[in-house]
C-alpha positions as CSV (number, residue, x, y, z in Angstrom):
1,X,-127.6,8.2,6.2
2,X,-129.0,8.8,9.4
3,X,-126.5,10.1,12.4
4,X,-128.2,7.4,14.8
5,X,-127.8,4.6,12.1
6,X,-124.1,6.1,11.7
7,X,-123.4,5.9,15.3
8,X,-124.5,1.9,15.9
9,X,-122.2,1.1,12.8
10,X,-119.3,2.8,14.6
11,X,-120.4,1.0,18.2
12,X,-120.4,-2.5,15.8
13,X,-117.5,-2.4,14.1
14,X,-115.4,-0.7,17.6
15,X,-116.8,-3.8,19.3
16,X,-117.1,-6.9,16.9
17,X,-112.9,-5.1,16.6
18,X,-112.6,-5.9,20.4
19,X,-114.3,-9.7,19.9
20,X,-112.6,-10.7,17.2
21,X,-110.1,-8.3,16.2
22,X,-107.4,-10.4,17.8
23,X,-108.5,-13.3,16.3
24,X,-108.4,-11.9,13.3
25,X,-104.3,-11.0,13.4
26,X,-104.1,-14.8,14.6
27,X,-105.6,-15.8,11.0
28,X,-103.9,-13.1,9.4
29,X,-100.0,-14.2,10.6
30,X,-100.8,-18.1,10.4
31,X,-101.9,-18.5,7.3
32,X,-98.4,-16.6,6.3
33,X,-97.2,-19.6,7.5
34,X,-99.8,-21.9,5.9
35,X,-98.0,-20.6,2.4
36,X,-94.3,-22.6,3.3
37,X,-95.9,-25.1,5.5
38,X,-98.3,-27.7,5.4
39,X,-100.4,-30.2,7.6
40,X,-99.1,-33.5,8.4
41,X,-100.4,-36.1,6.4
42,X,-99.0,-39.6,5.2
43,X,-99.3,-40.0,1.6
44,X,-99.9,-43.4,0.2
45,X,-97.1,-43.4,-1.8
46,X,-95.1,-43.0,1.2
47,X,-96.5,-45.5,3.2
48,X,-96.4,-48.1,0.0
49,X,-92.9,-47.3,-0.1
50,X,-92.5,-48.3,3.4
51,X,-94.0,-52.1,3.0
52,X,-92.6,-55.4,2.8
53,X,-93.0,-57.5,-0.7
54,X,-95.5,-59.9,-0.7
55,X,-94.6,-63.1,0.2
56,X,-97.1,-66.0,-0.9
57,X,-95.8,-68.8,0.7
58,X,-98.8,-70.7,2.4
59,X,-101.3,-68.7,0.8
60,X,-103.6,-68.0,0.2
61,X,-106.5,-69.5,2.8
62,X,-109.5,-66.5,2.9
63,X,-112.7,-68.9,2.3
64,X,-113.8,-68.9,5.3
65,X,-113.6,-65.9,6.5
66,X,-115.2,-64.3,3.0
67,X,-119.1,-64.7,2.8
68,X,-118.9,-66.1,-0.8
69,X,-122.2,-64.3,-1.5
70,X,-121.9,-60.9,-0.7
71,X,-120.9,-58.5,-2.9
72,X,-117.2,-57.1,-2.4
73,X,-116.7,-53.4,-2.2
74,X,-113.0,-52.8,-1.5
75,X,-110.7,-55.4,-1.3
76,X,-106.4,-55.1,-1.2
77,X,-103.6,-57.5,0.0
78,X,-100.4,-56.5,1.2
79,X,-97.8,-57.7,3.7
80,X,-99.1,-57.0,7.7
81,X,-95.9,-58.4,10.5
82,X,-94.3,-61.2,8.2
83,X,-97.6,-62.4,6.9
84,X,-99.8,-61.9,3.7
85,X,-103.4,-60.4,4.5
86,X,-106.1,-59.2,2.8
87,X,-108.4,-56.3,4.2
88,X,-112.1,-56.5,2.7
89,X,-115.0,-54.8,2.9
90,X,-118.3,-56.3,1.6
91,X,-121.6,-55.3,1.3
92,X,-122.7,-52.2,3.7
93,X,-120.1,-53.5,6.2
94,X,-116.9,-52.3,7.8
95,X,-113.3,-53.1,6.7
96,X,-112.3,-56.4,8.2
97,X,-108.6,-58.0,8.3
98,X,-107.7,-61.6,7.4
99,X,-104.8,-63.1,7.7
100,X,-104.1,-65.3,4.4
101,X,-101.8,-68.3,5.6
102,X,-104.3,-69.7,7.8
103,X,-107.6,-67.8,7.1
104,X,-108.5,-66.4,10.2
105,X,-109.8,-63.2,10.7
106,X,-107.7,-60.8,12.4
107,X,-109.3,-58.3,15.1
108,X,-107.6,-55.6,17.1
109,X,-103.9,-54.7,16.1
110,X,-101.8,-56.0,18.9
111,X,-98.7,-54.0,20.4
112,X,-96.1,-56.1,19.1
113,X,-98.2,-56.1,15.6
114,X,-97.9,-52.0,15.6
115,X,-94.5,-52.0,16.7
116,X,-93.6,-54.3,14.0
117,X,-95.6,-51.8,11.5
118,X,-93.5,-48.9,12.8
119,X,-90.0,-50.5,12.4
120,X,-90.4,-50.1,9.0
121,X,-89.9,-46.3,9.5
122,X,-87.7,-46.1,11.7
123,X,-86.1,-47.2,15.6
124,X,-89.0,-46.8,17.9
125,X,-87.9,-45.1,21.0
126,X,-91.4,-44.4,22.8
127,X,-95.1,-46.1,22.2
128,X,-98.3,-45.1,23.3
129,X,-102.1,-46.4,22.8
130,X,-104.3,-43.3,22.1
131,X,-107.8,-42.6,20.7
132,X,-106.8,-39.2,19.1
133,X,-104.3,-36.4,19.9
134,X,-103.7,-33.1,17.9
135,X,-102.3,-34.7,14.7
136,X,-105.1,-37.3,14.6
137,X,-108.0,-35.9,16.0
138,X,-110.1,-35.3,12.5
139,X,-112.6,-37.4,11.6
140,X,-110.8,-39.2,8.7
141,X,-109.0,-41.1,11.4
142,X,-112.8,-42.3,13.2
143,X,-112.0,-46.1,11.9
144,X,-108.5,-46.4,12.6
145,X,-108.9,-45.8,16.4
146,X,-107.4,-46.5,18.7
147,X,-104.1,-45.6,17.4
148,X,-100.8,-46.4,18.3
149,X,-98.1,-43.7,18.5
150,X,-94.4,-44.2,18.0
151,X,-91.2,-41.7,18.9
152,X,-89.1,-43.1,16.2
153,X,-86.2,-41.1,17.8
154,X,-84.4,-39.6,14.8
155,X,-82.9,-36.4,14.1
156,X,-86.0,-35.1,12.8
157,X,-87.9,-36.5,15.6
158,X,-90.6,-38.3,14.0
159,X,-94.0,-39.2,15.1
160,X,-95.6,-42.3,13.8
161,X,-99.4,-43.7,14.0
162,X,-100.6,-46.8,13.6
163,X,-104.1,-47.9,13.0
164,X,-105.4,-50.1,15.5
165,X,-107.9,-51.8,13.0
166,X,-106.4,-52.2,10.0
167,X,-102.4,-52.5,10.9
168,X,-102.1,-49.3,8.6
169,X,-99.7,-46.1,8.9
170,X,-102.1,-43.5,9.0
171,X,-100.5,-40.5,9.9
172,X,-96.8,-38.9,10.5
173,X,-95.4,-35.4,11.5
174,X,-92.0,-34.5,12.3
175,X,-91.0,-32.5,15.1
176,X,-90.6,-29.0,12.7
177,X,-94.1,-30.0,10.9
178,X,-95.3,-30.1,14.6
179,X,-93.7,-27.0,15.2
180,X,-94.7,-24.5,12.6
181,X,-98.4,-26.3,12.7
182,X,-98.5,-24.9,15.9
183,X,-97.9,-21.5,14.2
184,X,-99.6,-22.3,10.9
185,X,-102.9,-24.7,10.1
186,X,-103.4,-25.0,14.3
187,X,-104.9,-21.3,14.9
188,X,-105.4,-20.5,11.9
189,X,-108.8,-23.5,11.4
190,X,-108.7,-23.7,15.2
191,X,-108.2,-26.8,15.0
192,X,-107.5,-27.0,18.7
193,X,-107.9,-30.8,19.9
194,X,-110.7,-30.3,22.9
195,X,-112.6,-27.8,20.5
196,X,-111.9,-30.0,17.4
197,X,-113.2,-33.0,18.9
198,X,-116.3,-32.0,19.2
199,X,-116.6,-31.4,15.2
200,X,-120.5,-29.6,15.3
201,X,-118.8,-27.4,18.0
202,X,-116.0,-26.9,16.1
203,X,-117.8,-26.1,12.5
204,X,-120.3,-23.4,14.5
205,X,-117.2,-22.1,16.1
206,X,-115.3,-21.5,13.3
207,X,-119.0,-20.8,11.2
208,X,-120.0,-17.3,13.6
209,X,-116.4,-16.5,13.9
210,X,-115.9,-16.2,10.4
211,X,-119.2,-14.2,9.7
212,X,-118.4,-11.8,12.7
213,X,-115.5,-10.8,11.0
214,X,-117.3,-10.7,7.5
215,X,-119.3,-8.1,9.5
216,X,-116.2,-6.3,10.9
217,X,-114.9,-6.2,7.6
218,X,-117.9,-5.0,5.6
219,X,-118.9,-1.8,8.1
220,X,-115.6,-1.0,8.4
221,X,-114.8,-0.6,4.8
222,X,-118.3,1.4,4.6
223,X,-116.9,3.8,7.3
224,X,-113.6,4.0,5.4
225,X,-115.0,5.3,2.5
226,X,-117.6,7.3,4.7
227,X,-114.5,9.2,6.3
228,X,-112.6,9.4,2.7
229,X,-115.2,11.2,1.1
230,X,-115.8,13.9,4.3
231,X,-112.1,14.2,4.3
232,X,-111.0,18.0,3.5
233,X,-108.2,19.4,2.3
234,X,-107.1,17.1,0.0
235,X,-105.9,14.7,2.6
236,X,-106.8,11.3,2.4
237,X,-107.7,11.1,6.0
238,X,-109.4,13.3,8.6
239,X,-107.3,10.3,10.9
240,X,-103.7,10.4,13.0
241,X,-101.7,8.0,15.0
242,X,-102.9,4.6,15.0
243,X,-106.6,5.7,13.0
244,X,-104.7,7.1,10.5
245,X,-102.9,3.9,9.9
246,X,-106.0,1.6,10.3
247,X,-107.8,3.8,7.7
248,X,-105.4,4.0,5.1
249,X,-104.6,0.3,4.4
250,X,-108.4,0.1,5.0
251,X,-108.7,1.8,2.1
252,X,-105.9,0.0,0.4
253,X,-106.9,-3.6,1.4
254,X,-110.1,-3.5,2.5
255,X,-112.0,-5.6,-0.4
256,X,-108.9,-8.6,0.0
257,X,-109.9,-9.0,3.5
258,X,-113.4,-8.9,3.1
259,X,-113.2,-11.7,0.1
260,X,-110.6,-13.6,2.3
261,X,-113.1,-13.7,5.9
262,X,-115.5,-14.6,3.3
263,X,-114.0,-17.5,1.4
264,X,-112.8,-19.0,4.8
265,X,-116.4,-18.9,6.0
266,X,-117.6,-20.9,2.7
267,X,-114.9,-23.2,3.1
268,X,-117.0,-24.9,6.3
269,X,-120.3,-24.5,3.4
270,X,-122.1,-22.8,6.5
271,X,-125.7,-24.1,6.3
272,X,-125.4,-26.6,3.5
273,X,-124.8,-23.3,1.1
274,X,-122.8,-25.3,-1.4
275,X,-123.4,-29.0,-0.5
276,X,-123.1,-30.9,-3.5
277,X,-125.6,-34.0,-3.7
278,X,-122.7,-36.2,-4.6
279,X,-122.1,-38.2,-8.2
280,X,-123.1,-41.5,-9.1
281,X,-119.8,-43.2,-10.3
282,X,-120.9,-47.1,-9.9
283,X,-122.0,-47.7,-12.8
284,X,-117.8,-47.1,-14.6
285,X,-117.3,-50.2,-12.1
286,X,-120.5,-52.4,-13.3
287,X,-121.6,-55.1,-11.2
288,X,-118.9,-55.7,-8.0
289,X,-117.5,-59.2,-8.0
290,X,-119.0,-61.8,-5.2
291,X,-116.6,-62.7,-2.5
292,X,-116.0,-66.7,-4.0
293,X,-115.2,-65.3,-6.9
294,X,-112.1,-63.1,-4.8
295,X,-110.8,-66.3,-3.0
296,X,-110.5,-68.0,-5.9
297,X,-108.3,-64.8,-8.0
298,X,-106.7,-64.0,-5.1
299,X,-104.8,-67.5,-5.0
300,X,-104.5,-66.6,-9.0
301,X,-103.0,-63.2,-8.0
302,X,-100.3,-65.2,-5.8
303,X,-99.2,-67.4,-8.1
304,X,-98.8,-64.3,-11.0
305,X,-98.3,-61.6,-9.4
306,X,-94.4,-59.6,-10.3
307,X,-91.8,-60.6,-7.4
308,X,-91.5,-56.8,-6.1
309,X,-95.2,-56.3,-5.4
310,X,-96.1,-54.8,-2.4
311,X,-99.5,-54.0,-2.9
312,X,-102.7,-55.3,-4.9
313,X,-106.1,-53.5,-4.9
314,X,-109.2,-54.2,-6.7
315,X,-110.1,-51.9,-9.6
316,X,-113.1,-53.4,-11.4
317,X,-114.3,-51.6,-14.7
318,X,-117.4,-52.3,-16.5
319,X,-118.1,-55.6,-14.6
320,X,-115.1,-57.2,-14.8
321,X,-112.5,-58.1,-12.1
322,X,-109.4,-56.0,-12.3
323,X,-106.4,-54.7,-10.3
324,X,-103.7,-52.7,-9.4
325,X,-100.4,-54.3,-8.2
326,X,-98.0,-51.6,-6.6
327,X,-94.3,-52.0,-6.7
328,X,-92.0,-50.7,-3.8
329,X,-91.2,-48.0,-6.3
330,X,-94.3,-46.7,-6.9
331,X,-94.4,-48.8,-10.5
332,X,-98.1,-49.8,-10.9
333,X,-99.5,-52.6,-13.5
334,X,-102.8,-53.9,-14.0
335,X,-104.0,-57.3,-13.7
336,X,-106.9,-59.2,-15.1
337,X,-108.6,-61.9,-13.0
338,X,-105.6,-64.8,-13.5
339,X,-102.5,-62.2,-12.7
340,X,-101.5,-61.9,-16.1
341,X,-101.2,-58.0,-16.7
342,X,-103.9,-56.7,-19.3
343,X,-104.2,-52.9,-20.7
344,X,-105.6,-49.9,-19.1
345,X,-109.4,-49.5,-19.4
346,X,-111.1,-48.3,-22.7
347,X,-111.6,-44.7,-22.0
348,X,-114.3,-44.2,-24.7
349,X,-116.4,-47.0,-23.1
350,X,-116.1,-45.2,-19.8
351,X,-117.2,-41.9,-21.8
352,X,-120.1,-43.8,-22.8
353,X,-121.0,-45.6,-19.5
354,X,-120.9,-42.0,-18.1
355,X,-122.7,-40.4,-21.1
356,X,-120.3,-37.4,-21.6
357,X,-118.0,-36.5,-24.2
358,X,-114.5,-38.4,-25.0
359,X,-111.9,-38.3,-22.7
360,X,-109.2,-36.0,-23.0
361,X,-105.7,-37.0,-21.9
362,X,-104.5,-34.2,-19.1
363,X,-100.9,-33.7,-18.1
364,X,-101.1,-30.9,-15.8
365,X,-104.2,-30.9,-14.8
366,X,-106.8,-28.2,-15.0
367,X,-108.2,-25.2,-13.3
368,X,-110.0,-27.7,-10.9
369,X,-107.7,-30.7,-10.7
370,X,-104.3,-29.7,-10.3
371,X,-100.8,-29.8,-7.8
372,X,-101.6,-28.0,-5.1
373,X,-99.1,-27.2,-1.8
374,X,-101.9,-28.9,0.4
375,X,-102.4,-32.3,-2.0
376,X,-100.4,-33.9,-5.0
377,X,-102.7,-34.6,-7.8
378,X,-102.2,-37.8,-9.5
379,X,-101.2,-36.9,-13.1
380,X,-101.8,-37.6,-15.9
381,X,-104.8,-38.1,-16.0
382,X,-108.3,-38.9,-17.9
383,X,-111.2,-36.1,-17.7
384,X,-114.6,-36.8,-19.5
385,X,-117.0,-34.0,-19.3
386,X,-120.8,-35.0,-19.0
387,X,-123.2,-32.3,-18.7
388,X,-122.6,-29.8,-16.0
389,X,-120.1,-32.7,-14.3
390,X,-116.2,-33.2,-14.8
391,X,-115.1,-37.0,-14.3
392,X,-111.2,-37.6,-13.5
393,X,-109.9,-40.5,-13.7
394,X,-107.0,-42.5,-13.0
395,X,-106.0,-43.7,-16.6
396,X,-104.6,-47.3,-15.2
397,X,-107.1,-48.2,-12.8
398,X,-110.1,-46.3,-14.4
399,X,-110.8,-45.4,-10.6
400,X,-112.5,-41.9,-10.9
401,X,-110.2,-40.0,-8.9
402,X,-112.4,-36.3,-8.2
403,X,-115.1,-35.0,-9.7
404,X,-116.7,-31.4,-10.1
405,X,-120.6,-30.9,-10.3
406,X,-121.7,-27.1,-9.9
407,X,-121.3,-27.1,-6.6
408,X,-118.0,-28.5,-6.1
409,X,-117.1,-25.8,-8.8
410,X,-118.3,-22.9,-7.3
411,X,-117.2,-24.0,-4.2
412,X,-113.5,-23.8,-5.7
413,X,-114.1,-20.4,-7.2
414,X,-115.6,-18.4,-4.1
415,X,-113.2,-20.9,-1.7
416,X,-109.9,-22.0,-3.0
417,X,-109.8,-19.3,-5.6
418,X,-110.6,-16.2,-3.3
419,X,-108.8,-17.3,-0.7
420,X,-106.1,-18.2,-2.1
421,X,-105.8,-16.6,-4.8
422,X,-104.5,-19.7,-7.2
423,X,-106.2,-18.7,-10.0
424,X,-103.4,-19.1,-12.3
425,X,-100.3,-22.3,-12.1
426,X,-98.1,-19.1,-11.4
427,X,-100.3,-18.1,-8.5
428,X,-100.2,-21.9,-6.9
429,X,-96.3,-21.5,-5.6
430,X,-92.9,-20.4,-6.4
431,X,-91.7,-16.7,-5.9
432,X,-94.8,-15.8,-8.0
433,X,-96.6,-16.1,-5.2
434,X,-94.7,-15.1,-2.7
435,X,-94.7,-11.5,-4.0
436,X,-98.2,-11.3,-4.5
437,X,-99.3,-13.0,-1.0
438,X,-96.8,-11.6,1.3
439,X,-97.8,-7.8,0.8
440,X,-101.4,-8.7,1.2
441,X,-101.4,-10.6,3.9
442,X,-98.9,-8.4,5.8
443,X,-101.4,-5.5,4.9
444,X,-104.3,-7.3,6.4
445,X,-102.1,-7.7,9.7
446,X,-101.8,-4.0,9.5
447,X,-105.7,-3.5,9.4
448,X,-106.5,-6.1,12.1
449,X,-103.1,-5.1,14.1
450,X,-104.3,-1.4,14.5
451,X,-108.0,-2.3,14.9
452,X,-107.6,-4.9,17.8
453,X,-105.3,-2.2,19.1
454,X,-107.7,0.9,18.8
455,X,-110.6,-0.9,20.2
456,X,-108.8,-2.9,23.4
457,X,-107.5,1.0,24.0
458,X,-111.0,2.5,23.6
459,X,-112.6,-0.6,25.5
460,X,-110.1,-0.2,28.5
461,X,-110.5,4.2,28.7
């Protein structure tokens, strides 16, 4: 190769070293933490757990604030400050909260409404009214602002947040998750509240970052081998000091960090590279039921429902009313449209309202549904294959629960599986993992350690 040619790939990969080289050792040392801890999230089994059972007495009034003609999309009914309500969403329109002993629509969560909400977890010590803060500021949170955040003031010093729409528990951390996600998920998506905020910032932040050091990665692994195969001697490097120990792990780990920078540039799908157009799933749930038709099975639902319920959720299947009642202890049952409970949807119709192949009972899951240390898959569960698309669904509800078109399967591969190398159960957690991770990882710091060191030396001479 031409020496000129040589000589810019040594002036890129010294300099891109000095941009993002330090970076780079941030990524490298927080996502050792990512492995043993993960981001705050409240799981809806959790939250259930937390709620009241529904009491019916002087329900259940919702005609008038249901339009009896429009079709309803989402509908549940649990227990909100002492009082039955039911949150519904028809049509194309938002959520919206009724209050079922008299009726009337409920708007903004009040203080004492929240504070009520939070008891349930705990002693409330401190509250607060924010629009987002570093635990909330995602956009998953965009309906439930403002939020109200509760100090419940135990040992493990608990954070709690309320939705100010919908009365709901959204979120909690505890003082260690806060901690270590300082350490951990924090640097290592930058998911730094001012920069996360702004999410097209953000995503072209963490976009050009990523493929700077793709480009760090890649010319210095050329150079690495360049140097390798001029070396004399016998010795594996021409190198000493510090540029011996940059080029040997180079060497050693060189391909791992380049996959790794990769993957974590894929994961943001820079570009719409892996976009998946999305899978029509309507047609499992048939034609939605009109909103008379709730008011009058929901006063049905109160007179059958078990004692212990604290939750019901509609879960239509092939055009007829269904759903879920959820006990305090996680016990679910299905009920048709008078209460009574009724079986779990025929899976070999939903193979043929999908037009795939019969469904196949899963107990651990697969290699793209599974337990994972960021999510807990629901298991078992039902997966029909149809063409080039997996369907999984929840085998009570008949709710499909994930599914995986081309996209979303590559997308796993050249993401989740390169980056974190789970492409085996054994590789998912446990020791397993730990002893293959921990060396990599470590030898990566090593690369990116030595390399933000040589060029900060280099830049300051």
């Amino acid at each position: 190769m031409d020496g000129r040619l040589i000589r810019w790939l040594v002036l890129t990969h010294r300099y891109l070293g000095v941009a993002v080289g330090l970076l780079m050792v941030m990524w490298c040392l927080s996502g050792i933490v990512m492995m043993y801890e993960r981001y705050p999230s409240m799981s809806e089994a959790r939250r259930q757990a937390a709620l009241q059972p529904l009491e019916w007495r002087g329900c259940c009034a919702a005609g008038g604030a249901v339009d009896t003609r429009l079709a309803v999309r989402l509908m549940e009914v649990e227990m909100l400050a002492g009082r039955p309500v039911m949150r519904i969403a028809q049509g194309d329109g938002p959520f919206r909260l009724i209050d079922l002993t008299d009726g009337t629509p409920i708007g903004k969560i009040t203080p004492d409404t929240a504070l009520s909400i939070a008891t349930m977890f705990g002693e409330p010590v401190a509250m607060s009214r924010i629009d987002h803060d570093q635990w909330t500021v995602s956009g998953e949170f965009r309906r439930d602002r403002p939020l109200y955040r509760f100090d419940l003031g135990d040992a493990a010093r608990t954070r709690l947040y309320v939705s100010g729409a919908t009365g709901e528990a959204v979120q909690i951390a505890t003082g260690s998750q806060r901690f270590w996600n300082w350490l951990g998920a924090v640097p290592h998506w930058l998911y730094f509240t001012r920069l996360r905020a702004d999410a097209a910032l953000w995503s072209q932040v963490v976009i050009w970052t990523s493929l700077l050091g793709s480009i760090l990665t890649g010319t210095g692994i050329y150079l690495g081998i360049r140097q390798l195969c001029r070396a004399s001697d016998g010795r594996w490097s021409p190198y000493r000091g510090f540029l011996f120990w940059h080029h040997l792990p180079g060497l050693v780990f060189g391909l791992f960090v380049l996959s790794w920078v990769i993957s974590g540039l894929i994961s943001m799908n820079p570009w719409g590279f892996l976009d998946s157009d999305g899978v029509e799933t309507s047609r499992l749930q048939g034609n939605p039921p009109a909103g008379a038709e709730i008011v009058a099975i929901v006063s049905a639902l109160a007179r059958a429902a078990p004692a212990d319920t604290v939750s019901i959720s509609l879960a239509p299947f092939d055009g007829s009313p269904a759903f879920i009642a959820t006990a305090k202890d996680g016990t679910r049952r299905r009920l048709g449209a008078s209460g009574q409970e009724i079986s779990a949807p025929d899976m070999a119709r939903a193979a043929a309202l999908l037009g795939g192949a019969p469904a196949e009972l899963l107990n651990s899951g697969d290699s793209y549904y599974f337990h994972s240390r960021s999510q807990a898959a629901r298991l078992p569960i039902q997966r029909i294959v149809a063409g080039t698309v997996r369907y999984y669904l929840d085998p009570l509800s008949g709710e499909v629960v994930m599914t995986a078109d081309a996209d979303n399967r590559w997308y796993r591969w050249l993401h989740e599986g390169l980056h974190r190398l789970d492409f085996t159960p054994a590789l998912r957690g446990g020791t397993f993992r730990t002893l293959v991770m921990l060396p990599l990882l470590l030898g990566v710091t090593l690369i990116c350690g030595t390399g933000a060191w040589l060029g900060i030396r280099r830049l300051i001479r």
